[in-house]
Wavefront OBJ file of the C-alpha trace (Angstrom):
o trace
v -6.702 -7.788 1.755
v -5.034 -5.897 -1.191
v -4.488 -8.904 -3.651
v -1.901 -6.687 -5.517
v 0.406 -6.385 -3.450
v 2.275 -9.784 -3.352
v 2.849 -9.060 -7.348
v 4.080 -5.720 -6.939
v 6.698 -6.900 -3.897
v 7.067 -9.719 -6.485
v 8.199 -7.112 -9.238
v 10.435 -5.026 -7.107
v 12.282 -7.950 -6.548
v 12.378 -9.345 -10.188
v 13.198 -5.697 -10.720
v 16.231 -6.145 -8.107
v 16.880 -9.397 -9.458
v 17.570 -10.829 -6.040
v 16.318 -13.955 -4.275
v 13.512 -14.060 -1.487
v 16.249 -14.477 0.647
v 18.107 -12.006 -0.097
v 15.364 -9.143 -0.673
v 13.673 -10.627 2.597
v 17.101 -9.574 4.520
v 17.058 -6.416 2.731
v 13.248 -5.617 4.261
v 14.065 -7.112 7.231
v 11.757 -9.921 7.422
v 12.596 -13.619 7.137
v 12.355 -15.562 3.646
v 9.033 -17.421 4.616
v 7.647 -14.063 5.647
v 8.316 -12.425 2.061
v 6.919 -16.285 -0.058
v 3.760 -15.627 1.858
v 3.163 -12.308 1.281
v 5.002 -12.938 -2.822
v 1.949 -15.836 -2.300
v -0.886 -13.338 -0.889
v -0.934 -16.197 1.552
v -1.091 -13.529 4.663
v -1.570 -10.379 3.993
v 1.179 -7.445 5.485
v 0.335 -5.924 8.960
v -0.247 -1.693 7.877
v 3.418 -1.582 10.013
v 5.190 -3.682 7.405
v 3.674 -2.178 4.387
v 4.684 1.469 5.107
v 7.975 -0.102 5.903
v 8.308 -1.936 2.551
v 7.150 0.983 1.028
v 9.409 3.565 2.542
v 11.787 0.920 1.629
v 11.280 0.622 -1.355
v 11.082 4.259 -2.279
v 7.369 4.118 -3.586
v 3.968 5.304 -1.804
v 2.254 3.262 0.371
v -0.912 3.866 -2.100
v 1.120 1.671 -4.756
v 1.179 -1.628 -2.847
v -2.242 -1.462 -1.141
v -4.564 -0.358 -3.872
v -5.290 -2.910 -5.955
v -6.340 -0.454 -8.939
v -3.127 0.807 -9.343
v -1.672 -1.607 -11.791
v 1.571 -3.596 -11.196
v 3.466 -1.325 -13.484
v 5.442 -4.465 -15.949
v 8.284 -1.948 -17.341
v 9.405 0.010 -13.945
v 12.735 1.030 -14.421
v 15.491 0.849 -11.967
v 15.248 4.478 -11.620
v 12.240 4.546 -9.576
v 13.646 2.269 -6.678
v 15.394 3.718 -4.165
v 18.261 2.457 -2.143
v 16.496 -0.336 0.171
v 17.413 0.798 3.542
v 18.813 -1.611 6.027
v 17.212 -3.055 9.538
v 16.880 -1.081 12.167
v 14.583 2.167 10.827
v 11.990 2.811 13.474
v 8.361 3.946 11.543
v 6.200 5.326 14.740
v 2.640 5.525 13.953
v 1.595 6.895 17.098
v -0.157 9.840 15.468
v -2.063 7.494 12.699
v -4.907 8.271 15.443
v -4.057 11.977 15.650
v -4.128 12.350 12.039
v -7.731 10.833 11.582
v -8.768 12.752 14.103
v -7.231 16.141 12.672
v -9.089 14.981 9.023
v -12.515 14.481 11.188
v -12.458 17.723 12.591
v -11.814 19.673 9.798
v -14.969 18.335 7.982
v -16.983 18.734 11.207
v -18.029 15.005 11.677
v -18.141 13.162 14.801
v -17.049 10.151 15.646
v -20.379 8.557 15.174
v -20.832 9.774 11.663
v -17.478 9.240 10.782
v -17.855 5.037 11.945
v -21.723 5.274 10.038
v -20.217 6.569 7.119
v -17.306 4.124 6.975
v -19.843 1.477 7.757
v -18.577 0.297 11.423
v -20.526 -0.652 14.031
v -20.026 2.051 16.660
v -18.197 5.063 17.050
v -16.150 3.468 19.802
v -14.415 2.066 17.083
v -13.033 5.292 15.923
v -12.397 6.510 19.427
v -9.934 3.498 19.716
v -8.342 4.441 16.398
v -8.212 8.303 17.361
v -6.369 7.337 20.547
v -3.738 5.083 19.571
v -6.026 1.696 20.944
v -6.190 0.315 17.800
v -4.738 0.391 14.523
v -6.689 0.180 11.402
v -6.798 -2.884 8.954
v -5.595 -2.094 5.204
v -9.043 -2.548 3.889
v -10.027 0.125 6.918
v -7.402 2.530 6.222
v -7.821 2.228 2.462
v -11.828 3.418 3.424
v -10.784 6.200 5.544
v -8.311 7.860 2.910
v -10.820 7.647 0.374
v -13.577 9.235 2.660
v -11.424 12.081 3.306
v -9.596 12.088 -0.330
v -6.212 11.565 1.204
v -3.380 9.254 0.109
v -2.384 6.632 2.543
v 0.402 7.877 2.725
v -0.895 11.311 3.915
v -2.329 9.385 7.072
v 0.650 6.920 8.023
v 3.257 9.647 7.304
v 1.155 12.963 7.892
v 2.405 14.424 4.115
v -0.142 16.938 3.459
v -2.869 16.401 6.145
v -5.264 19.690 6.214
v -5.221 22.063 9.358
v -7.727 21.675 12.260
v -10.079 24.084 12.323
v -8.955 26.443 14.390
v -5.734 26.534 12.476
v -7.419 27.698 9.778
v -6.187 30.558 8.074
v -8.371 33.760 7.938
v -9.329 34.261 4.429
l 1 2 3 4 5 6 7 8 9 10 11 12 13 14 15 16 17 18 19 20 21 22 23 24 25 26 27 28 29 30 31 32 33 34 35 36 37 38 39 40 41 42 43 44 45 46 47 48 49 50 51 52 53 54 55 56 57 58 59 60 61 62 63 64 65 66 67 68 69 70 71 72 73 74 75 76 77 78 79 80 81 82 83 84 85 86 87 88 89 90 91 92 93 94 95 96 97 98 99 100 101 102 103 104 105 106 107 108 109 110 111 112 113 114 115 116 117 118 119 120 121 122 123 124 125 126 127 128 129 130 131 132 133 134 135 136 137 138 139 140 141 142 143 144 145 146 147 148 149 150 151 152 153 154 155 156 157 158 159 160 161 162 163 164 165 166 167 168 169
């Protein structure tokens, strides 16, 4: 679990100046929702973390790394709007993506789970199709494996080409 990332949400809202409740509304999610993750009591589900980040106006990367540093003088400058309720974030083709980075450096699914230290490559078949959706701690492994911002795989940013959408060089 990132242990960061209740401080950060804590700073955006200090930032804000508004109450749990009211920045909780604001996200979406009820008041004892937003203490426990302030609290690093639960950590977010990936849906909810993309969400406060797209929210929020910052990359995902920020709140779920915990070596990026809760940055103590943000300026109100760097947070966007906070959207209201009702955005729908579709991560149907989290799976698609992964599987787009896996083919363009030639691994298979069993080297890919070996190399991210699961147990079987079923795992990764289940991610690839939609089955499953990765932990944090998971999806902070594969973006590092493949260099990418986690961002890059939750929104599909600047994901590489497949290989046979390679450009001829």
């Amino acid at each position: 679990m990132p242990h960061s990332f209740g401080a950060k949400l804590r700073a955006f809202r200090d930032l804000l100046r508004l109450s749990q409740t009211a920045f909780a509304q604001m996200l979406g999610i009820s008041q004892s929702s937003l203490s426990d993750l302030e609290t690093s009591r639960r950590p977010p589900s990936l849906a909810l973390a993309a969400r406060i980040a797209s929210s929020l106006g910052v990359r995902a990367d920020y709140l779920l790394r915990d070596e990026l540093a809760v940055e103590p003088n943000m300026r109100a400058t760097k947070v966007h709007a906070v959207r209201e309720r009702g955005s729908t974030y579709v991560f149907d083709t989290l799976g698609g993506r992964i599987q787009r980075l896996r083919l363009t450096a030639g691994l298979s699914q069993a080297s890919l789970a070996h190399s991210l230290g699961l147990a079987s490559h079923s795992h990764i078949s289940y991610l690839e199709s939609g089955r499953k959706v990765p932990s944090i701690e998971l999806l902070i492994r594969i973006a590092d494996h493949f260099g990418v911002a986690i961002d890059d795989l939750v929104r599909g940013t600047t994901l590489a080409a497949p290989p046979d959408e390679q450009p001829e060089q």
